[in-house]
N, C-alpha and C positions, 0 to 999 in steps of 0.2 A: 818418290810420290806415293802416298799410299792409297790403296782402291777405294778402301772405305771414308773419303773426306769429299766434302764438298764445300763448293764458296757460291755463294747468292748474293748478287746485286739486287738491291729494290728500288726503284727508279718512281718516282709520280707522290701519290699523295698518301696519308697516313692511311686510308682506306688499302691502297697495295701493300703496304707495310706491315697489314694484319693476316695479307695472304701468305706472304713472303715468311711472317714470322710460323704462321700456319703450316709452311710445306716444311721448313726447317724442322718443326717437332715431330711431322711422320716420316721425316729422312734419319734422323736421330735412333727413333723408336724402332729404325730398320737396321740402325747400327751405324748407322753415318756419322762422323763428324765434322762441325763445320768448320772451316779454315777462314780468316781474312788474306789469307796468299793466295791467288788464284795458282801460283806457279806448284803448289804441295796440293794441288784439288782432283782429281778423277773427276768429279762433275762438276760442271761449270753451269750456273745457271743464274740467267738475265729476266726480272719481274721485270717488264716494259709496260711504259707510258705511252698511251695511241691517243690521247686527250686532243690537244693540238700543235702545232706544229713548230714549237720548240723542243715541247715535251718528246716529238719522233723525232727529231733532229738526236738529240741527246739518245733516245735509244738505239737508233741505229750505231751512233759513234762508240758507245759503251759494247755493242756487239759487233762490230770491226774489230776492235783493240783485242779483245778477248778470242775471237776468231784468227786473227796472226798471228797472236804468239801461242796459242794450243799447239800441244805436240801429241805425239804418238800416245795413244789411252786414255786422252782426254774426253771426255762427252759434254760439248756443248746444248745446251737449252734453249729456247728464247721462249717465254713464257708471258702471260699477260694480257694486259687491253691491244697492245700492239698487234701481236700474232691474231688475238679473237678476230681483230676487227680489219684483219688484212691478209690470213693467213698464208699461202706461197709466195705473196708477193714479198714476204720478209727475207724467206731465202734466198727467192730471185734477187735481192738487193745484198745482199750477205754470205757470201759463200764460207763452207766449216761450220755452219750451225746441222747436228745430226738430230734434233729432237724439237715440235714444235710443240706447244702446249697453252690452251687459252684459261680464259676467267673464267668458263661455266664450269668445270672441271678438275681447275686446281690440284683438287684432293687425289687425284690419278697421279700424281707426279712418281711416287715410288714405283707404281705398273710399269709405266715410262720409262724409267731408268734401267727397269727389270728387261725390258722390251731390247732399251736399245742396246744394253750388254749380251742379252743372249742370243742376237739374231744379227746377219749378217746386215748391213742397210745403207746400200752404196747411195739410196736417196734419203731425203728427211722423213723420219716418222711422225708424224701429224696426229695428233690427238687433239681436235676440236670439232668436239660435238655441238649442237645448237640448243639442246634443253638444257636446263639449269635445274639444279637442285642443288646448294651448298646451304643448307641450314639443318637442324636438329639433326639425328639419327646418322644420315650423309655426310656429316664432317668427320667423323671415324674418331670421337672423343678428343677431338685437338681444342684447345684453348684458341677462341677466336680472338683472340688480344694479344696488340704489341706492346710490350713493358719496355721503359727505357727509366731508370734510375728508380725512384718512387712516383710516376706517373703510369696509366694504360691508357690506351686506345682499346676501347672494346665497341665489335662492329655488330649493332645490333639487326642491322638488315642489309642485304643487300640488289644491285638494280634500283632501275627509276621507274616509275612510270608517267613521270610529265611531260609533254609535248614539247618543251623547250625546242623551240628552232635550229638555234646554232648546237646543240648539244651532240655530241655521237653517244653518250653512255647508254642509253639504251640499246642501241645498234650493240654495242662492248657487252654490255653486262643483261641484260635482258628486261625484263619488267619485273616493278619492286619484289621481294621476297622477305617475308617477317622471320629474324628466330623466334623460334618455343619462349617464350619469358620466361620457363623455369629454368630452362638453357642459359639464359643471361643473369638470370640471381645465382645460379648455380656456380660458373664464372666470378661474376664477380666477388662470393666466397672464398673461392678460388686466389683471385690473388689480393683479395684483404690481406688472407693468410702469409701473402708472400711477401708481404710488406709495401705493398702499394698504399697511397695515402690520397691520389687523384687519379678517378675515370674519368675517361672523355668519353659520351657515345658518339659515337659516326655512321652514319649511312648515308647513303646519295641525300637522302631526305627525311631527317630524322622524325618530322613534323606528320610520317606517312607511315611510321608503325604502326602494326596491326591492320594497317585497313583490309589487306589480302586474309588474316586471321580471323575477321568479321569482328574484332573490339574497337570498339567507338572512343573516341578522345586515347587514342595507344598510348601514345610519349604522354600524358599524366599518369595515366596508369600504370606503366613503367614505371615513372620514376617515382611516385606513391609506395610500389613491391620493391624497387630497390632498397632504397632511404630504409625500409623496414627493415629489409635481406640485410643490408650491412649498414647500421646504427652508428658504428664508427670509423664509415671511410669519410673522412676529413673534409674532400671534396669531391662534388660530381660537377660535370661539365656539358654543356650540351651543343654542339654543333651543326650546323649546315641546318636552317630551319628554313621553311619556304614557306613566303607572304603568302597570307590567307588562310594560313591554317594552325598560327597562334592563336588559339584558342582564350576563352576567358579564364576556363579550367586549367590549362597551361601556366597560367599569368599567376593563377592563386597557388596551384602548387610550387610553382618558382618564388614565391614571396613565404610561403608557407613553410617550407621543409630548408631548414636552413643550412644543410650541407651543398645544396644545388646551391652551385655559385650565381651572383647576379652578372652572370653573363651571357651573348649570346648573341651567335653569327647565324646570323639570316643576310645571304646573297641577294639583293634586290635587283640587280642587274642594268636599272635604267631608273629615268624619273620622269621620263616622257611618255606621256600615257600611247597615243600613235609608235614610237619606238617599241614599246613596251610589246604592243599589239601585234608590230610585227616580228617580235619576237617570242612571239607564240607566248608571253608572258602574262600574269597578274598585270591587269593596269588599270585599277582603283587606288590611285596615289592618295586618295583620301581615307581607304583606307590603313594604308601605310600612316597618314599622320594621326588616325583615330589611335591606332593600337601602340605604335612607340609610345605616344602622350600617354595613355591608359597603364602601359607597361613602369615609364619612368615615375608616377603615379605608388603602384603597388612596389615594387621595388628602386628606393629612391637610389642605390650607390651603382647602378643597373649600367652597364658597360656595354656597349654594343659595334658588333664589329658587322662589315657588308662588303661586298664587290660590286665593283661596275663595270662595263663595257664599255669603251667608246670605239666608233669609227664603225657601228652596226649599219649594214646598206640603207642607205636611205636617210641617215644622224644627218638632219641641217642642223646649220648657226641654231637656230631657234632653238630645235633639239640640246643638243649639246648645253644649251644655256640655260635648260632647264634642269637640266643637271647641275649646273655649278650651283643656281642658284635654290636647289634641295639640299646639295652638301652643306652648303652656307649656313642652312636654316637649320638644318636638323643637326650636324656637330655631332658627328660619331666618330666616339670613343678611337675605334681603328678602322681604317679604309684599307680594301686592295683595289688594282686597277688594271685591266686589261685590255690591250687593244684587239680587238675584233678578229680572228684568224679564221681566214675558210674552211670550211671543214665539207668535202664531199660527202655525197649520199643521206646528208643533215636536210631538214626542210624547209631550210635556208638556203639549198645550192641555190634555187631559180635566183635568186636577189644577185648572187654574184659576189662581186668583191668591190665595189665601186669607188669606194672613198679612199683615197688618194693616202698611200702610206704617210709622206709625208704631213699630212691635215691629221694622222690619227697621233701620229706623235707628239703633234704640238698640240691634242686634246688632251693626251695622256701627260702632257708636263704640266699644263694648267692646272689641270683637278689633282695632280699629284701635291703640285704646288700650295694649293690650297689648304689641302689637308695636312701636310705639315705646319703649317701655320696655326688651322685648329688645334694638331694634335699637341702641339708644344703648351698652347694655352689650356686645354685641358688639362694636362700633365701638372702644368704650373699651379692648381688650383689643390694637387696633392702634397704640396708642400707644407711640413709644420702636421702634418697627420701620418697617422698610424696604419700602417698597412701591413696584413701577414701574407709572408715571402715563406716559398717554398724551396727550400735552399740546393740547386741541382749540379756546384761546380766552384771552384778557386782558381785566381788565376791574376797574378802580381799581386799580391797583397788583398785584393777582394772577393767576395765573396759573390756569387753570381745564382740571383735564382728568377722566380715568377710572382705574379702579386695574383689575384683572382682576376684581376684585367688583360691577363695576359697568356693567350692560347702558345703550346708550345712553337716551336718553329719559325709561326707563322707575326705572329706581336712581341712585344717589349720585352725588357729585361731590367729588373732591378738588381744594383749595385753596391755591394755594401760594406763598410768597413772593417771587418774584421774576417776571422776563418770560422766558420761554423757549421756544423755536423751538415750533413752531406744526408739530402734525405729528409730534414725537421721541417716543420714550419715553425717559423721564427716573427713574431713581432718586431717590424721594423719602423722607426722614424723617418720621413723621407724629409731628405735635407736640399736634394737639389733635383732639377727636370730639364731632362734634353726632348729633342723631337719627339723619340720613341721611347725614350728608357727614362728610369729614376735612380736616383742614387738616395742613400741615405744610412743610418748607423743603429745596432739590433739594441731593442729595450731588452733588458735583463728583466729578473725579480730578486730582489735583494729584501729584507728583515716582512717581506708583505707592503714593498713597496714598489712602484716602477720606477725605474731610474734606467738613465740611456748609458749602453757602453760608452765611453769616447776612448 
């Protein structure tokens, strides 16, 4: 085993993924290297999900496994929203974990390590402060982006500050916090350079940059200095937007700047204006239907992706049914769907848990159900047209990438007939449409004409 290696689990959502990829380059830069063998690591270190209560199930289990079989001069971690937002109570649940470390502080991990090699520490050393600062200056020049082929995640803020009921990330991650914008153009220079072809920004709420910086309409004006900053990154992305604060300005830069794809996940969470309310939510459903209409409007090929909740205390029939019959109406693009998980110390404990696991599952089949049903007729609607795929994988004979409708991980996947570079965006034909995915065969250019491979 050698001293100088480490292996890091990243566990939750693409937003952990930029931390995780974060601590790995000032573990590097200390002379670390990272292994995928936990069994060849000295440091062992688990990014945990404390989101809800799958997401801790799965971390706890990931720091069990890892905690058994460590041997003699290993140094276990547990790092993340888990630890911020629960911290002894993770070791008390996990015995072998030697180092605990949260989301305000991340950037402390090589201290940490430094800490717990040089000092004897028959208990866990805890390192979870309550102030936050992880932006400009304070990141110690790490690259806040996770790169995975020709795509990035770059996380331009981080923390929330919306009252959301059921939510713990504020409790986690603190109140919202803007990067410097010249931080973010600076970056994303940064890995133009590297061969990146698609940004995604992310923040709890991207809709909500700058407000802490005092710039007004933030996310246009971003993505105004971006689109500048880099002329020829191919695509930009926008995620996690929160109703009420699509702007109009928003709407025209999105239609305007044609590398910002016409895409774009806004979580609405309900459709039931009293639901909505008791969940500490936006619940002007009208204007949900002013601004999609307005939106599909200025950008007509405009894809939209959302989440919902069901089995929130208090969802009757009625409730519930104003839901299906919004999904109905409105036909997006891609849906997720989650059923209601308690979350303590949220300002939703008083409500409780009330509605009957199994009523939320047979919520959660219906509207799932539903939506497959859209989603394939949607799909179906891209057949016989041209769509550019971003080609990220080979695999039996086809080619495996993304369309602009399709967030990584999370949506679809286009299928295509033949092997092509690894990385390109590729003009494809779609020939055929399943629930989720498309298949179809890449247009060449031949004599200054288009013609399809077959």
């Amino acid at each position: 085993m050698n001293t100088q290696t480490f292996h890091l689990v990243s566990l939750g959502c693409a937003k952990n993924t930029v931390d995780s990829d974060s601590m790995a380059q000032l573990l590097m830069r200390d002379g670390y290297k990272g292994t995928d063998n936990p069994e060849d690591a000295s440091i062992l270190i688990v990014n945990t999900c404390g989101f809800i209560g799958p997401a801790k199930k799965e971390s706890y289990a990931v720091l069990r496994e890892l905690a058994t079989n460590k041997t003699d001069g290993q140094i276990l971690i547990a790092a993340g929203c888990l630890t911020q937002r629960y911290g002894a109570e993770v070791t008390q649940k996990v015995s072998g974990i030697d180092g605990v470390l949260g989301t305000r502080r991340w950037m402390d991990i090589v201290q940490l390590v430094h800490n717990l090699r040089g000092t004897k520490h028959p208990e866990p050393l805890y390192h979870l402060p309550q102030h936050s600062k992880t932006v400009g200056t304070d990141e110690q020049n790490t690259l806040r982006a996770s790169v995975t082929g020709a795509s990035a995640y770059l996380k331009v803020a981080d923390g929330c500050r919306r009252p959301c009921a059921f939510c713990a990330i504020p409790l986690i991650k603190g109140t919202a916090v803007s990067r410097p914008l010249e931080t973010i153009l600076d970056e994303a220079r940064q890995l133009r350079d590297l061969g990146v072809r698609e940004l995604i920004l992310i923040a709890q709420d991207t809709t909500d940059y700058g407000h802490d910086l005092g710039i007004k309409e933030g996310l246009a004006k971003l993505l105004e200095q971006l689109t500048d900053a880099v002329p020829d990154m191919d695509w930009i992305r926008i995620l996690y937007a929160f109703p009420g604060y699509v702007t109009d300005r928003l709407i025209d830069v999105m239609a305007e700047r044609k590398q910002i794809l016409a895409y774009l996940d806004m979580p609405l969470q309900h459709a039931h204006p009293k639901t909505l309310y008791r969940m500490k939510r936006p619940s002007n459903i009208e204007w949900v239907h002013k601004t999609l209409s307005k939106m599909r409007t200025a950008i007509p090929d405009l894809a939209i992706r959302t989440t919902f909740i069901v089995g929130y205390p208090g969802e009757t029939d009625e409730e519930f049914q104003a839901l299906v019959d919004f999904v109905e109406e409105i036909r997006f693009d891609r849906m997720g769907t989650f059923q209601f998980s308690f979350e303590e110390n949220t300002t939703s404990a008083p409500l409780g848990d009330p509605v009957p696991a199994a009523l939320k599952q047979e919520r959660f089949e219906q509207l799932m159900e539903l939506q497959q049903g859209i989603s394939l007729q949607v799909n179906q609607t891209y057949v016989g047209k041209t769509l550019d795929v971003l080609v990220e994988g080979f695999d039996n004979g086809l080619s495996i990438g993304r369309s602009y409708r399709d967030a990584p991980e999370i949506d679809g996947l286009v299928f295509v007939e033949d092997k092509l570079e690894l990385g390109k965006i590729v003009p494809v034909r779609i020939t055929g449409a399943m629930t989720y995915d498309l298949a179809g065969v890449p247009v060449v250019q031949k004599s200054g004409m288009v013609e399809l491979s077959l």
